[in-house]
N, CA, C and O of each residue as an XYZ file, in Angstrom:
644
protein
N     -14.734    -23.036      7.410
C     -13.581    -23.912      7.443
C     -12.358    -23.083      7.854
O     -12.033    -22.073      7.230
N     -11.821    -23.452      8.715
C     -10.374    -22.762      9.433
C      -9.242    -22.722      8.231
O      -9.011    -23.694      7.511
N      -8.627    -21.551      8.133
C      -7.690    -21.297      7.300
C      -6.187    -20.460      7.918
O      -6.024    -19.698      8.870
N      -5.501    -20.860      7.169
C      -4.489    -19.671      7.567
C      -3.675    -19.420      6.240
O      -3.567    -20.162      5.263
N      -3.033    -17.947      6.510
C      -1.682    -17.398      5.860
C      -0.428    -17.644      6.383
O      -0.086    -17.254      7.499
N       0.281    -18.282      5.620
C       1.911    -18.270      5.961
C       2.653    -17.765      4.774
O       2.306    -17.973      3.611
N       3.807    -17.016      5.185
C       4.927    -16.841      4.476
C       5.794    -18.109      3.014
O       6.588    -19.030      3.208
N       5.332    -17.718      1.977
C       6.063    -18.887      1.389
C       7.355    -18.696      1.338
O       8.117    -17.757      1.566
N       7.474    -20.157      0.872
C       9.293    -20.328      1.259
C      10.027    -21.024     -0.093
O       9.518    -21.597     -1.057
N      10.597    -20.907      0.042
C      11.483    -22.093     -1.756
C      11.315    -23.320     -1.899
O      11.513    -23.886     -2.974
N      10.857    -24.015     -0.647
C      10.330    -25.340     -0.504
C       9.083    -25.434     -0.960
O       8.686    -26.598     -1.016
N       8.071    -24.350     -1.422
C       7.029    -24.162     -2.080
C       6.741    -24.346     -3.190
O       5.591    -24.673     -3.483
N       7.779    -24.173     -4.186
C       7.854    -23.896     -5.692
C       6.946    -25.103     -6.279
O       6.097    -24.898     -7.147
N       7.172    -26.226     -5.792
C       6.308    -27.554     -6.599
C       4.845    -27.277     -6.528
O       4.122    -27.417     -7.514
N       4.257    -26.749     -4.968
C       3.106    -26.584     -5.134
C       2.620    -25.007     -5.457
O       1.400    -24.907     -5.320
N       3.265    -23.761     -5.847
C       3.225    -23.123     -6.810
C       3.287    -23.671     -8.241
O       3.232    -22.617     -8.876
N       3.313    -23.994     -8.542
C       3.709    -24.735     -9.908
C       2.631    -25.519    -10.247
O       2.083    -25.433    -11.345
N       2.176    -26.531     -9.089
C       1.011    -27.427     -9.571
C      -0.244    -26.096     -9.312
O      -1.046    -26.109    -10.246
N      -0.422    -25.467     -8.714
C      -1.509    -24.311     -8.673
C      -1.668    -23.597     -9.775
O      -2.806    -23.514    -10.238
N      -0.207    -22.713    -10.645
C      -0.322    -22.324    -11.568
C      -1.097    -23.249    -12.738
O      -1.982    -22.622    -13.320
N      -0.929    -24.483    -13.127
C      -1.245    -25.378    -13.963
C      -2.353    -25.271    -13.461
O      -3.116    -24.694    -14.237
N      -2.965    -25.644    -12.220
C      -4.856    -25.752    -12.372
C      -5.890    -23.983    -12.544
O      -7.080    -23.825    -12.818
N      -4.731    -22.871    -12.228
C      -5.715    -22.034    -12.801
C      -5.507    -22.125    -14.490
O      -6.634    -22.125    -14.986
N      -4.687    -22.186    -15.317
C      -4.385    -22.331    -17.023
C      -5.184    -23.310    -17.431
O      -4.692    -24.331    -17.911
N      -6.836    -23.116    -17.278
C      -7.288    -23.859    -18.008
C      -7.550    -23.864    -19.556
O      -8.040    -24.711    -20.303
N      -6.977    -22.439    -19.789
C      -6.729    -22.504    -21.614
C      -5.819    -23.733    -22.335
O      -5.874    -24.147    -23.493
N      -5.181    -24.048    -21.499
C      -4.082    -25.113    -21.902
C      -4.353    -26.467    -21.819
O      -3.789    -27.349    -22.466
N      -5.508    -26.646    -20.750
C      -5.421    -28.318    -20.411
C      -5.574    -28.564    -21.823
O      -4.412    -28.543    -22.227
N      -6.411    -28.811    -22.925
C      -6.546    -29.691    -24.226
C      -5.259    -29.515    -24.723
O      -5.267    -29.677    -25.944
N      -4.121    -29.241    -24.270
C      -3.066    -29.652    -25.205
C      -2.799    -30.846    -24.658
O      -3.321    -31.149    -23.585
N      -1.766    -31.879    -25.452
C      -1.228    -33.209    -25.014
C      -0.635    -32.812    -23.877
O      -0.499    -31.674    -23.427
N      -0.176    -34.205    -23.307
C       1.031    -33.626    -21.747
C       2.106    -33.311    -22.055
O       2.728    -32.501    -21.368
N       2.768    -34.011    -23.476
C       3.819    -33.540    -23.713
C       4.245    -32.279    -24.595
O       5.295    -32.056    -25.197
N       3.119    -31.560    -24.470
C       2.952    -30.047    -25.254
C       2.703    -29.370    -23.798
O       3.256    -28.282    -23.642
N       2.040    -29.812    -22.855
C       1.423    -28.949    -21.775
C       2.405    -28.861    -21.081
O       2.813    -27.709    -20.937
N       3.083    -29.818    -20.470
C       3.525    -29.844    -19.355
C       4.914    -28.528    -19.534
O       5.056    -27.574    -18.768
N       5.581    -28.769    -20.454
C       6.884    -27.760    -21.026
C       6.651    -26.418    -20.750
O       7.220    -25.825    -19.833
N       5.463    -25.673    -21.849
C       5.030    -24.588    -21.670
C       4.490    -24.065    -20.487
O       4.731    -22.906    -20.150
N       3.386    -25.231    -19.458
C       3.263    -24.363    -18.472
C       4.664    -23.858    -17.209
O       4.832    -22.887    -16.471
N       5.537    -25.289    -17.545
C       7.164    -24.693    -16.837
C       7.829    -23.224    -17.547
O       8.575    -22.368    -17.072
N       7.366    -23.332    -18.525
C       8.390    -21.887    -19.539
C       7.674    -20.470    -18.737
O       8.279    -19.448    -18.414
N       5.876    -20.845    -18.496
C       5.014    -19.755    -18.619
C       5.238    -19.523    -16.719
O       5.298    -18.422    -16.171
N       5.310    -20.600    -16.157
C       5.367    -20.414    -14.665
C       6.769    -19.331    -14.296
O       6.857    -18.220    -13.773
N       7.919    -20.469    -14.964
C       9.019    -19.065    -15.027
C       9.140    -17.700    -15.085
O       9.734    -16.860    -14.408
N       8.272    -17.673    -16.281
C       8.360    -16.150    -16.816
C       7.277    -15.398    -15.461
O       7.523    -14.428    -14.744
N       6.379    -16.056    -15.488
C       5.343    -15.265    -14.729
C       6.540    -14.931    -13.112
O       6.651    -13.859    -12.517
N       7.159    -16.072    -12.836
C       7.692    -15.403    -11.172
C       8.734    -14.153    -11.571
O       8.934    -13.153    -10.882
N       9.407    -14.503    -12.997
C      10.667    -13.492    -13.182
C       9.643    -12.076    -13.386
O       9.746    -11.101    -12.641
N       8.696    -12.153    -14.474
C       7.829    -10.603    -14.430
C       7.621    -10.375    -12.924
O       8.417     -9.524    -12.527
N       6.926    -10.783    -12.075
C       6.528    -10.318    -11.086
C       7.639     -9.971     -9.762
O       7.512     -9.144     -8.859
N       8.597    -10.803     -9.996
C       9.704    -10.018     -9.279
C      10.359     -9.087     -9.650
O      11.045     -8.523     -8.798
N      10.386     -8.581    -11.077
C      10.857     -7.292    -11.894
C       9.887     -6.461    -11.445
O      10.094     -5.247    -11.440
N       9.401     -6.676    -11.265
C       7.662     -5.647    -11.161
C       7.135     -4.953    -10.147
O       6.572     -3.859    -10.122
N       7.558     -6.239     -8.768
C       6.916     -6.109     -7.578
C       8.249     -7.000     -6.877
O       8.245     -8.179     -6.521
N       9.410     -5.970     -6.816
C      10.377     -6.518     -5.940
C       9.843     -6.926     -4.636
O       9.863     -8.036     -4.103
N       9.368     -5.825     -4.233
C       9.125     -6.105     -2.713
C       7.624     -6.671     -2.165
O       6.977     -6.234     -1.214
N       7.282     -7.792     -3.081
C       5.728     -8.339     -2.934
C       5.603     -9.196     -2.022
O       6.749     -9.569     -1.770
N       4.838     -9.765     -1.334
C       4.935    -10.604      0.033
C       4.411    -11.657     -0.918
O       3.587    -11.381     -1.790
N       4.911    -12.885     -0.731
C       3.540    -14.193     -1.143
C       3.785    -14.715     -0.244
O       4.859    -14.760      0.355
N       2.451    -15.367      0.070
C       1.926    -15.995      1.366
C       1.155    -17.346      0.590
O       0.663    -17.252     -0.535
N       1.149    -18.756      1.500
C       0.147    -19.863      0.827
C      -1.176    -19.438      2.127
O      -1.250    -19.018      3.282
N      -2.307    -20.014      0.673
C      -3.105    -20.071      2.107
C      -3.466    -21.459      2.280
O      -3.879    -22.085      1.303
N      -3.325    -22.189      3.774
C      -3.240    -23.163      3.953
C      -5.084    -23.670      4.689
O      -6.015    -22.923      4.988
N      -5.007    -24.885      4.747
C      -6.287    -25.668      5.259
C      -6.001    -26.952      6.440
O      -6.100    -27.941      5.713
N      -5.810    -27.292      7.346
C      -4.850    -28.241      8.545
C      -3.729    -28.691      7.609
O      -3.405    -29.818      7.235
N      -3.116    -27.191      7.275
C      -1.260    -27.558      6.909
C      -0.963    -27.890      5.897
O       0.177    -28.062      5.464
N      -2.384    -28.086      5.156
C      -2.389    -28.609      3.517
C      -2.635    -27.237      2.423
O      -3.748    -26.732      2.273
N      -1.542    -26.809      1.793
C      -1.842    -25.572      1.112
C      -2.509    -26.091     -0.327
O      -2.243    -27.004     -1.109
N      -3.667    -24.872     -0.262
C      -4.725    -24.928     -1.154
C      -4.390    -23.504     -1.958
O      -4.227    -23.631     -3.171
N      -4.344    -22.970     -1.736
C      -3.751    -21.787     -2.714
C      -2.938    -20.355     -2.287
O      -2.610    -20.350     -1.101
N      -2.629    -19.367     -2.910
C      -1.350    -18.398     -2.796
C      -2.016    -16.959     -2.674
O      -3.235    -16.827     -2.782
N      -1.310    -16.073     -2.484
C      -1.593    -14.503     -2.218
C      -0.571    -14.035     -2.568
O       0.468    -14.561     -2.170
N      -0.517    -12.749     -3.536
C       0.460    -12.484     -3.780
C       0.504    -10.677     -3.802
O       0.376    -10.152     -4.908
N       0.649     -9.951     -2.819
C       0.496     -8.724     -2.827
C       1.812     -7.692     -2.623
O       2.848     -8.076     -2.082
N       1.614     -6.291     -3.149
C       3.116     -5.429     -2.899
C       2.115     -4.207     -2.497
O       0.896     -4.145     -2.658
N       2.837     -3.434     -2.033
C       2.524     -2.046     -1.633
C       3.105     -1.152     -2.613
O       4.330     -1.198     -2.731
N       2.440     -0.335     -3.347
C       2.805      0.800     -4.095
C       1.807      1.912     -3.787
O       0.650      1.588     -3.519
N       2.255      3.533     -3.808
C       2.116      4.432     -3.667
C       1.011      4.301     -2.329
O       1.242      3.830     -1.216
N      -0.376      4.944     -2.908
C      -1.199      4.958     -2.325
C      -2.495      3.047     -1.935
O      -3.420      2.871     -1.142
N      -1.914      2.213     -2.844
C      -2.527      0.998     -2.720
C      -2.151     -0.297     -2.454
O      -1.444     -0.629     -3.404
N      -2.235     -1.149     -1.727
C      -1.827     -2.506     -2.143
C      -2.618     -3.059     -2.890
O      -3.846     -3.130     -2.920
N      -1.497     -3.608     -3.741
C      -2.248     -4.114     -5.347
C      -1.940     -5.595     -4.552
O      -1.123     -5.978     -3.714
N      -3.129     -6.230     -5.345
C      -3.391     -7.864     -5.583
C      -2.893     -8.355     -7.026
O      -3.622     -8.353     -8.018
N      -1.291     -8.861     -7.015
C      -0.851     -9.354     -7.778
C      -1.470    -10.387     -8.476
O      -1.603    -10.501     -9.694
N      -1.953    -11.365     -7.293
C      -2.198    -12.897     -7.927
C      -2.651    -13.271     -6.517
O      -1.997    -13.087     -5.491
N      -3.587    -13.697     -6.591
C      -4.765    -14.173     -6.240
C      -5.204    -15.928     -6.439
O      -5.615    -16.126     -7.582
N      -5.194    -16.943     -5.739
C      -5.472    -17.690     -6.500
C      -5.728    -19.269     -5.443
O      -4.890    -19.465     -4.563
N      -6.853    -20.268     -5.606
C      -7.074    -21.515     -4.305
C      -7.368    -22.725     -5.865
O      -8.125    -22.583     -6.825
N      -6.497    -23.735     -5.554
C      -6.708    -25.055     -5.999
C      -8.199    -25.440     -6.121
O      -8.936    -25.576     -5.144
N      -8.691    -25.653     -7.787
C     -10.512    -26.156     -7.729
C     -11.175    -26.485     -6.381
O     -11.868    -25.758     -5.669
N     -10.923    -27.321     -6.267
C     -11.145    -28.261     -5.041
C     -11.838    -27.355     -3.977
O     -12.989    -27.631     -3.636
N     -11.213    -26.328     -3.458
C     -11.237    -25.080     -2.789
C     -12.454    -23.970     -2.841
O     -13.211    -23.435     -2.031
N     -12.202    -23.930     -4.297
C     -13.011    -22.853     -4.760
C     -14.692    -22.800     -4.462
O     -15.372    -23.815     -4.611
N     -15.280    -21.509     -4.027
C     -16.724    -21.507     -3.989
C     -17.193    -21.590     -2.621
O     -18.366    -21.350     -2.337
N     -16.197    -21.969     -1.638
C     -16.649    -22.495     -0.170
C     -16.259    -21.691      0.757
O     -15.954    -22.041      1.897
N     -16.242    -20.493      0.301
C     -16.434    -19.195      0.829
C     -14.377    -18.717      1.476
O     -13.925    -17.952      2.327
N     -13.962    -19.362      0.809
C     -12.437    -19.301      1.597
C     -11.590    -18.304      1.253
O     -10.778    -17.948      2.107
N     -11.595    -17.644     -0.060
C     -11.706    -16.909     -1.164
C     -12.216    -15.471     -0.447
O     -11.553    -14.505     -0.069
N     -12.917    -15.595     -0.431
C     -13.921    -14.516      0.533
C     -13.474    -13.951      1.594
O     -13.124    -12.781      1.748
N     -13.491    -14.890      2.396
C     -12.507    -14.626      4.158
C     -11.343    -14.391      3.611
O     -11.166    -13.329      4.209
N     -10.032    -14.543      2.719
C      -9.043    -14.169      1.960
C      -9.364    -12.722      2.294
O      -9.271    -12.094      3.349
N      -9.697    -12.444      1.295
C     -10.016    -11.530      0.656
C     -10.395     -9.613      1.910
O      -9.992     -8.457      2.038
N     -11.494    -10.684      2.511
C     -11.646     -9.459      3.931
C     -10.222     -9.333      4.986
O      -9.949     -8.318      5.626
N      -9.505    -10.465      4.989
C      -8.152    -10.400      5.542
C      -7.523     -9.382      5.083
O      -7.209     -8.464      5.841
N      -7.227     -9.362      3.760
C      -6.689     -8.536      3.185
C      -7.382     -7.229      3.326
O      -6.816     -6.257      3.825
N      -8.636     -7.200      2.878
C      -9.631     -5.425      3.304
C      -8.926     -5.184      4.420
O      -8.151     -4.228      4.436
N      -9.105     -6.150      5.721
C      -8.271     -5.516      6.956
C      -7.188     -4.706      7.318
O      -7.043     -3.730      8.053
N      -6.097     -5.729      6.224
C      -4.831     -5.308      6.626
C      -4.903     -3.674      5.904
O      -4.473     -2.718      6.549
N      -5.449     -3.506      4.614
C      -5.259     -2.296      4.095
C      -5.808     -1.072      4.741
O      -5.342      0.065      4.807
N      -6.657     -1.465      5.096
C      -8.247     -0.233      5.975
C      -6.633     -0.380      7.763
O      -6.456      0.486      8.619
N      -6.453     -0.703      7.734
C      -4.909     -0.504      8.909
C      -3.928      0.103      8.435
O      -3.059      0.497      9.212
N      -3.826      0.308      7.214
C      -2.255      0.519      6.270
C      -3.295      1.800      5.937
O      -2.647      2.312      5.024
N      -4.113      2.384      6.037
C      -5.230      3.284      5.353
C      -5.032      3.749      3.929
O      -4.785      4.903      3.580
N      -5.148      2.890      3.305
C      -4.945      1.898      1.941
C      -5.962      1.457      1.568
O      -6.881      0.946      2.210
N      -5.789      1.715      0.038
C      -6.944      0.928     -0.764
C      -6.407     -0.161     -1.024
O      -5.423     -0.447     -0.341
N      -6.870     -1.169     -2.122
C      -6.816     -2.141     -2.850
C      -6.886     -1.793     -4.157
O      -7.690     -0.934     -4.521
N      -6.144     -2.348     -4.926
C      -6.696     -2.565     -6.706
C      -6.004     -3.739     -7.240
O      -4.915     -4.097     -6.790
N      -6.581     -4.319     -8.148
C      -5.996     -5.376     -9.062
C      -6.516     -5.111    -10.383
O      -7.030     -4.063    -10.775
N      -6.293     -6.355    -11.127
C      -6.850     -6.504    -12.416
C      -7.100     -8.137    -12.429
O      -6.376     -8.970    -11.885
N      -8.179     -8.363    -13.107
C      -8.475     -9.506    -13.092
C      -9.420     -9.411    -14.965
O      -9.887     -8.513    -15.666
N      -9.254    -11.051    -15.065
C      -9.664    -11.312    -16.427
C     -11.585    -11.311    -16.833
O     -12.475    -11.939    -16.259
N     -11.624    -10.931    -17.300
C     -12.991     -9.988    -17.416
C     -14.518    -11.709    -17.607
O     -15.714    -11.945    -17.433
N     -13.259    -12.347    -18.050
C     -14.201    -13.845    -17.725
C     -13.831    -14.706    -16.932
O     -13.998    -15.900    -17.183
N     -13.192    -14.231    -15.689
C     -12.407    -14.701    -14.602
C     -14.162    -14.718    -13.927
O     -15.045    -13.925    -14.255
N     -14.288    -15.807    -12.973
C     -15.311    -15.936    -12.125
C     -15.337    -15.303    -11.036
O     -16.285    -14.966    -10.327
N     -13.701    -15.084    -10.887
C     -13.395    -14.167     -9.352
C     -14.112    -12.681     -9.365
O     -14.255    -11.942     -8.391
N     -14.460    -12.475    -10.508
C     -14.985    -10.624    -10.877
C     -15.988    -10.606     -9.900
O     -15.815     -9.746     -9.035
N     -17.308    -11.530     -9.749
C     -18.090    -11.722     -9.261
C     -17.699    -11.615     -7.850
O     -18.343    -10.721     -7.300
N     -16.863    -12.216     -7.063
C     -16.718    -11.802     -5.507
C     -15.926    -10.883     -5.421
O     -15.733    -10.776     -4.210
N     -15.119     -9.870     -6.118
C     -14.524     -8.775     -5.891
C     -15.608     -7.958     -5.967
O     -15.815     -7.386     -4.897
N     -16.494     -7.651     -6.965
C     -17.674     -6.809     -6.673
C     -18.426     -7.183     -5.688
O     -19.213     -6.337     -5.264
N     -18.412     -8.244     -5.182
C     -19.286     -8.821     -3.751
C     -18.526     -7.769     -2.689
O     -19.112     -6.900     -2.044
N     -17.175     -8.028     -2.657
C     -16.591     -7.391     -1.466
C     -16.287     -5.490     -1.873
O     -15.449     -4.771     -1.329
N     -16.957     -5.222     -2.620
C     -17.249     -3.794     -2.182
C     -16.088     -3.270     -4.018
O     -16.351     -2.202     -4.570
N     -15.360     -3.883     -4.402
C     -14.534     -3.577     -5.602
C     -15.108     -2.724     -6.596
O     -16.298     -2.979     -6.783
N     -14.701     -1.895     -7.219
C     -15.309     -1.343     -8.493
C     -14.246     -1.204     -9.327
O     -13.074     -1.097     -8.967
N     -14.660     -1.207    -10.453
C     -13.950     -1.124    -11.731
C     -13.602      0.093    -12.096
O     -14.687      0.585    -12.406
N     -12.705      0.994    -12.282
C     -12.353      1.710    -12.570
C     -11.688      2.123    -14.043
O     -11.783      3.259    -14.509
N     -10.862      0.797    -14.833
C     -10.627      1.345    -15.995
C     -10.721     -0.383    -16.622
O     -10.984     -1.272    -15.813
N     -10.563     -0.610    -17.600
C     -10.296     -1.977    -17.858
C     -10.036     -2.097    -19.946
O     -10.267     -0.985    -20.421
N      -9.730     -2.926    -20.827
C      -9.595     -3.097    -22.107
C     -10.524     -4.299    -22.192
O     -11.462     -4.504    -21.421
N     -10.125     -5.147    -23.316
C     -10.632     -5.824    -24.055
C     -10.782     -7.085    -23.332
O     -11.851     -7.695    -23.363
N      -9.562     -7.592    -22.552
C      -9.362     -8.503    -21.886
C      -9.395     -8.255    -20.353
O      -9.504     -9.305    -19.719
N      -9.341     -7.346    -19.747
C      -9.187     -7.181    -18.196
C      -9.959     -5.827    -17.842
O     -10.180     -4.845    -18.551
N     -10.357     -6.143    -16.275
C     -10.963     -4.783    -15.900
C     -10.040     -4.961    -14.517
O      -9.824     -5.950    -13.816
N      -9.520     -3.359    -14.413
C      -9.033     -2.567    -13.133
C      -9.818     -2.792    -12.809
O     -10.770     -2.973    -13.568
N      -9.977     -2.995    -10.788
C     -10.337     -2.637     -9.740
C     -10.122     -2.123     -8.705
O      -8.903     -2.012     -8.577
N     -10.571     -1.792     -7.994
C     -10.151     -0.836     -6.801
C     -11.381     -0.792     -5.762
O     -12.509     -0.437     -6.103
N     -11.071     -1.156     -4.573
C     -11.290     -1.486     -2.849
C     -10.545      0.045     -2.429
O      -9.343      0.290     -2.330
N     -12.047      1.210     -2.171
C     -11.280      2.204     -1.378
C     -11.070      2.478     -0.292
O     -10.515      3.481      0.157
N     -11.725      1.142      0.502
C     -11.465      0.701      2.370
C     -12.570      1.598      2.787
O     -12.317      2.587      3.475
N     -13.915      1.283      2.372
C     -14.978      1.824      3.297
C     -15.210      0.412      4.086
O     -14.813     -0.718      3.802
N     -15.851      0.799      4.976
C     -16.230      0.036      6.296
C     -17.741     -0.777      5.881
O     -18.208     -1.743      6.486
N     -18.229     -0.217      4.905
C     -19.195     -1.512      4.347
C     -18.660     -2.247      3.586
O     -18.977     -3.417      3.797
N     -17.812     -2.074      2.578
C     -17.496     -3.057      2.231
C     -16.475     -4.636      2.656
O     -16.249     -5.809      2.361
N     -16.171     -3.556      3.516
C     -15.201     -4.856      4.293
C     -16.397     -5.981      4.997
O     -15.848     -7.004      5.405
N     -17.306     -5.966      5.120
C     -18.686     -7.284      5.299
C     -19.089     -7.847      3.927
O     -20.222     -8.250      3.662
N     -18.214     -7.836      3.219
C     -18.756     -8.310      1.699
C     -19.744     -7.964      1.280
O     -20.350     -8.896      0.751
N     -20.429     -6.703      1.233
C     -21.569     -5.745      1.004
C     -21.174     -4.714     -0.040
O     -20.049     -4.261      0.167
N     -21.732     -4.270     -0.999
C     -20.772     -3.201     -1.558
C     -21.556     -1.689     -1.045
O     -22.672     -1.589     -0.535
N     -20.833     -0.869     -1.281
C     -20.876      0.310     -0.548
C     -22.134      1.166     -1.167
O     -22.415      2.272     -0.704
């Protein structure tokens, strides 16, 4: 299925916002009028951390014929570009789009001669195609495992090395 990256813009924020709410599925069983508040308080906080954090982070939507299905959210530090936030509307998910994401990104870094690393939630489903595309874990706690993409050339075929 044809995809693209674009630059987000401030005219975005609603469908940032409805995206954030469908990955928080810890929250759906609250009422709407318990849910809806907190995920505005938690969406806030999350853009203010990440612009404290990662001034200079690019987010991009990734779109489907012009209809955005989900976001990218990456910065360049030292030796890596880290994968802030990562993330495609249910609907999306599983149909390999995620994937092609993902080697876009291997690209741009294996050009930048750059690794990758993130962190992702250790019962996040995404763990499973980051180790597809070549990722290893490097440190992680209770709740999250580091990863890290060191731009070998097998893994950029979604093979791991």
């Amino acid at each position: 299925m044809p995809w693209t990256l674009r630059d987000a813009e401030e005219g975005d924020l609603s469908f940032l916002r409805l995206l954030y709410g469908s990955v928080r599925q810890d929250l759906q069983r609250l009422p709407d009028e318990m849910r809806e508040p907190l995920l505005e308080l938690q969406f806030q906080a999350q853009r203010r951390g990440y612009g404290a954090q990662y001034p200079q982070a690019r987010q991009e939507l990734i779109e489907v014929g012009g209809m955005s299905i989900g976001q990218l959210l990456t910065a360049r530090l030292a030796a890596d570009l880290v994968l802030v936030d990562f993330s495609l509307l249910p609907d999306w998910r599983g149909q390999g789009i995620g994937g092609a994401v993902l080697q876009t990104l291997q690209t741009r870094a294996q050009a930048a001669s750059c690794g990758i690393r993130l962190q992702v939630a250790r019962d996040n489903p995404a763990l499973h195609l980051y180790a597809r595309h070549g990722f290893a874990t490097f440190a992680g706690d209770e709740l999250r495992h580091a990863m890290r993409w060191d731009g070998s050339h097998e893994s950029l075929n979604g093979t791991s090395a």
